[in-house]
C-alpha positions in Angstrom: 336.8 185.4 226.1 337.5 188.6 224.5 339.2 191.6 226.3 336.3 194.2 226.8 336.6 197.7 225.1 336.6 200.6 227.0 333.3 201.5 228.4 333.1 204.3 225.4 334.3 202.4 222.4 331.2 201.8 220.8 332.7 200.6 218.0 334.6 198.6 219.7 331.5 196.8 221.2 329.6 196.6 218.0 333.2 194.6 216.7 332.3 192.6 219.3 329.0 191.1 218.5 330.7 189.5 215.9 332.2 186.7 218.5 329.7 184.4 220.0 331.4 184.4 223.5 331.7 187.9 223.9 328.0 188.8 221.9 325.9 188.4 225.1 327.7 191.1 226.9 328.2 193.4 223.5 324.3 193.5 223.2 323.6 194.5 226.7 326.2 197.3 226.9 324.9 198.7 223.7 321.5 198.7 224.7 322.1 200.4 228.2 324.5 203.0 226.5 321.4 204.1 224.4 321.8 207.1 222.3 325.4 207.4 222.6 326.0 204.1 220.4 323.6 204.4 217.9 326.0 205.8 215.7 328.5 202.8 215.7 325.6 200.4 215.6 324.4 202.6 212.8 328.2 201.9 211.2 328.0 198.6 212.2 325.1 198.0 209.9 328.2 198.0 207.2 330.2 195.1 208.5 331.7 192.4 206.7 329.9 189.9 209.3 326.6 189.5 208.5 325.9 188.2 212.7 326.9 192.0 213.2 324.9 193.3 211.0 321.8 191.3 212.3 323.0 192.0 215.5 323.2 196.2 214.9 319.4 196.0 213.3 317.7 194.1 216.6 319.9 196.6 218.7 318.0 199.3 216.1 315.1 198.1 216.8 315.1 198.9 220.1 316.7 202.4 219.8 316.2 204.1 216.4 315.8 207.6 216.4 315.7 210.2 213.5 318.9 210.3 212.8 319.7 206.3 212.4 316.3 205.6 209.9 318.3 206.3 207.2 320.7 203.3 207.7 318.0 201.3 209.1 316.3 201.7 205.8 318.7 200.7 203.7 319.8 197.6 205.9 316.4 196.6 203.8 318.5 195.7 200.8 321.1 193.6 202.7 322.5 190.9 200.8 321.7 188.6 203.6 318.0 188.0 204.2 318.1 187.9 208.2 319.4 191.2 207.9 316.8 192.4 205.4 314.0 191.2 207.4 314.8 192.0 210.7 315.0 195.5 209.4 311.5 195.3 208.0 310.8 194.4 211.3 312.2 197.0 213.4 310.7 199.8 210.7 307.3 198.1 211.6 307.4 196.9 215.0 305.9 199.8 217.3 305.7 197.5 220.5 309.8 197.1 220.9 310.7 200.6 220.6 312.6 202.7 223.9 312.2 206.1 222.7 310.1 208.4 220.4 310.8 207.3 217.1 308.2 205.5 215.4 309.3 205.2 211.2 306.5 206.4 209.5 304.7 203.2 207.1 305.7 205.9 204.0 309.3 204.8 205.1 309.1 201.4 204.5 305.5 200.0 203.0 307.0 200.3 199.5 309.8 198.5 199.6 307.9 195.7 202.0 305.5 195.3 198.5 308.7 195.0 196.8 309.5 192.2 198.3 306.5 190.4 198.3 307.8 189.0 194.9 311.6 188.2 196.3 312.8 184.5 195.4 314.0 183.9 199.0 311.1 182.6 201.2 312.0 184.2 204.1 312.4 187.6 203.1 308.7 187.4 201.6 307.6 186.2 204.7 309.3 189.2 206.7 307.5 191.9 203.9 304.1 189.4 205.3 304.5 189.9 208.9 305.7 194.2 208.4 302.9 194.5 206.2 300.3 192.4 208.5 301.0 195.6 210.9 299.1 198.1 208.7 297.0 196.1 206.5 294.3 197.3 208.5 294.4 200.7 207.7 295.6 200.4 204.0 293.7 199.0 201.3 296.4 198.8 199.1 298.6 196.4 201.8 295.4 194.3 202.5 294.8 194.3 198.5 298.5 192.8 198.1 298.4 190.4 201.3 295.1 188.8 199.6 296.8 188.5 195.9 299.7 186.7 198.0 297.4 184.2 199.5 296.0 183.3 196.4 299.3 182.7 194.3 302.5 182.4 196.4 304.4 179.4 195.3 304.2 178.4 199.3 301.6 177.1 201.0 302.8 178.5 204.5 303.2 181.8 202.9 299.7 181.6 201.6 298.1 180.7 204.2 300.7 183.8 206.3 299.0 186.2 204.1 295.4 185.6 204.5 296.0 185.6 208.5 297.9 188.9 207.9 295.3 189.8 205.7 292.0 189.4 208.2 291.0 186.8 206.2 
């Protein structure tokens, strides 16, 4: 197992997520440091390990404030698709959120449309389940989750959509 950084070395930490043995304890020290690491999770977001990456956006999801949207935003266009989607997911996802900040659905609904039409599976099924969150109360999300369960190439993702859809 890894040496521990100092209790302070955020970035240190976030490095650590990176190492399956040493992960566990990386995520929980994070998480109860709060505000204070956001900003190296927020760097971590740009690591060369995509585990760290996915790591820093479920740590986001948890503790986003004003100031780390940006970044969480643009962890939408990861190359890797985990990434990508958990990010959808932590821009949608009111119910696992510690503080204030709740990203408005101007913030990410466009890009979630976006991706309704990606090639990779998975990430379409993310933009499904972010999008399922406010298809209630716009027409235009509902509108695009019924047009998905009519012509997706996959049946799962089809049938996703029309559940996501209230249909």
């Amino acid at each position: 197992m890894r040496r521990p950084p100092s209790r302070t070395d955020f970035d240190g930490w976030v490095a650590q997520l990176g190492y399956g043995s040493s992960r566990p304890r990386a995520k929980q020290h994070l998480l109860a440091s709060g505000r204070p690491a956001v900003g190296a999770i927020c760097r971590g977001l740009r690591h060369e390990k995509a585990m760290v990456r996915r790591q820093c956006v479920n740590l986001l999801d948890h503790l986003v404030d004003d100031d780390s949207l940006p970044a969480l935003i643009a962890a939408v266009d990861d190359d890797d698709s985990a990434v990508a989607g958990r990010a959808l997911h932590a821009l949608a996802c009111d119910r696992c959120k510690e503080g204030e900040c709740r990203p408005g659905e101007e913030l990410w609904v466009a890009k979630a449309l976006g991706l309704l039409r990606h090639a990779d599976p998975d990430l379409r099924a993310a933009a499904i389940d972010a999008l399922g969150k406010v298809a209630s109360r716009r027409a235009d999300v509902a509108a695009a989750l019924v047009s998905v369960s009519e012509r997706d190439a996959d049946t799962g993702l089809r049938g996703m959509a029309r559940h996501r859809a209230g249909r």
